[in-house]
C-alpha positions as CSV (number, residue, x, y, z in Angstrom):
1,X,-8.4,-8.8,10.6
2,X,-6.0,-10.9,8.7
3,X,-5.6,-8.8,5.6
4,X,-5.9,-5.5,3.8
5,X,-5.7,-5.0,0.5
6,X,-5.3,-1.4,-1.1
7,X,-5.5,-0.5,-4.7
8,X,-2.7,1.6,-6.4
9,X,-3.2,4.1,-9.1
10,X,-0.3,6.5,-10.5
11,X,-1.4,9.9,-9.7
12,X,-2.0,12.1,-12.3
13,X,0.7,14.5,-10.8
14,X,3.0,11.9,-10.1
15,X,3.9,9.1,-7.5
16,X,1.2,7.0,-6.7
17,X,-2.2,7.1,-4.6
18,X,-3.8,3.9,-2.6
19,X,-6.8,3.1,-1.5
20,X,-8.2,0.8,0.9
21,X,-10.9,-1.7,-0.6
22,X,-13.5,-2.0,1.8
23,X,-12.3,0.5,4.2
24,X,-11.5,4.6,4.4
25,X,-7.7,4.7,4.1
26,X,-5.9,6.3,1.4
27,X,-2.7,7.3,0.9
28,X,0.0,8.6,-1.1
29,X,3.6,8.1,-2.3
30,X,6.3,9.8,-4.3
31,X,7.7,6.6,-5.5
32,X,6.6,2.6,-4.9
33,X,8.9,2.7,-1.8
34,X,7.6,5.5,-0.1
35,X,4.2,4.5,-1.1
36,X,4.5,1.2,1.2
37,X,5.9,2.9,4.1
38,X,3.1,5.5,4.1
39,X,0.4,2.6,3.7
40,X,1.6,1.2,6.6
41,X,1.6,4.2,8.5
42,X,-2.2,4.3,7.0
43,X,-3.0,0.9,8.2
44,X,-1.4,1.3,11.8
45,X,-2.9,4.3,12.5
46,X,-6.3,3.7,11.3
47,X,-6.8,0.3,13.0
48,X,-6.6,-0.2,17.0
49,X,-3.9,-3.0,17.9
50,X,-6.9,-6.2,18.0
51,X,-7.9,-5.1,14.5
52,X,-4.8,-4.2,12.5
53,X,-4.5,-6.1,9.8
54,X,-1.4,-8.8,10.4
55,X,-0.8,-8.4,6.2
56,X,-1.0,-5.5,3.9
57,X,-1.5,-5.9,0.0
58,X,-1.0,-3.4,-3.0
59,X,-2.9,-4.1,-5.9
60,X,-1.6,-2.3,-8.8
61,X,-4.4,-1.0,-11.1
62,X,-2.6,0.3,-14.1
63,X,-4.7,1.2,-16.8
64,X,-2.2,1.0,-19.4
65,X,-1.0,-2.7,-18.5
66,X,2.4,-1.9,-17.2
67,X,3.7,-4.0,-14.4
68,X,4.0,-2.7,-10.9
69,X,7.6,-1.4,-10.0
70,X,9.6,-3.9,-8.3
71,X,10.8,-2.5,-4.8
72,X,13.9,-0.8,-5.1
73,X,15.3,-1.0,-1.3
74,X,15.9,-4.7,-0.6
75,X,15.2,-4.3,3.5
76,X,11.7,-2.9,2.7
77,X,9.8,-6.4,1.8
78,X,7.5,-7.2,-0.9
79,X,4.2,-6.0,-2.0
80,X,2.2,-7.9,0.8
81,X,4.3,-7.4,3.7
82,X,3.6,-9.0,7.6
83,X,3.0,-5.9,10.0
84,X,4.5,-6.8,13.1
C-alpha cells in the first residue's frame, strides 16, 4: 500500500481523534504532535511489513473552518510523513 490517509476531528474532550478512511484504525492524541506519533504507532502495528503504508496522511476535518495546527517539534515532519 502506498498511502493511508486518516481523518482528524478535535475530540469533544479535548486533543484530537483519527480515523482511518477505508480501514479500522483509530487513534488519539493530546495535542497535533502526539497525535502523529500515535498514528504511526496505529499504522505500524496494524499493517504487516509488505502492507504498511510507505506514507501516512492527516486530513483535518474541522467543522468550524479553522486551519490544522502547524507541528510544533521541527524533527517530527509534516502532515504526510514517509514511514521508514
Amino acid at each position: 500500500m502506498r498511502e493511508i490517509i486518516f481523518e482528524v476531528t478535535e475530540a469533544p474532550e479535548g486533543g484530537y481523534d483519527a480515523r482511518a478512511l477505508g480501514h479500522s484504525v483509530f487513534t488519539q492524541g493530546d495535542d497535533w504532535d502526539d497525535l502523529k506519533d500515535m498514528v504511526r504507532d496505529a499504522v505500524l502495528c496494524h499493517f504487516d511489513d509488505r502492507e504498511t503504508p510507505r506514507v501516512i496522511r492527516l486530513h483535518c476535518a474541522s467543522g468550524a473552518g479553522a486551519p490544522c495546527p502547524a507541528p510544533t517539534r521541527p524533527d517530527k515532519g509534516t502532515a504526510a510523513s514517509p514511514l521508514g
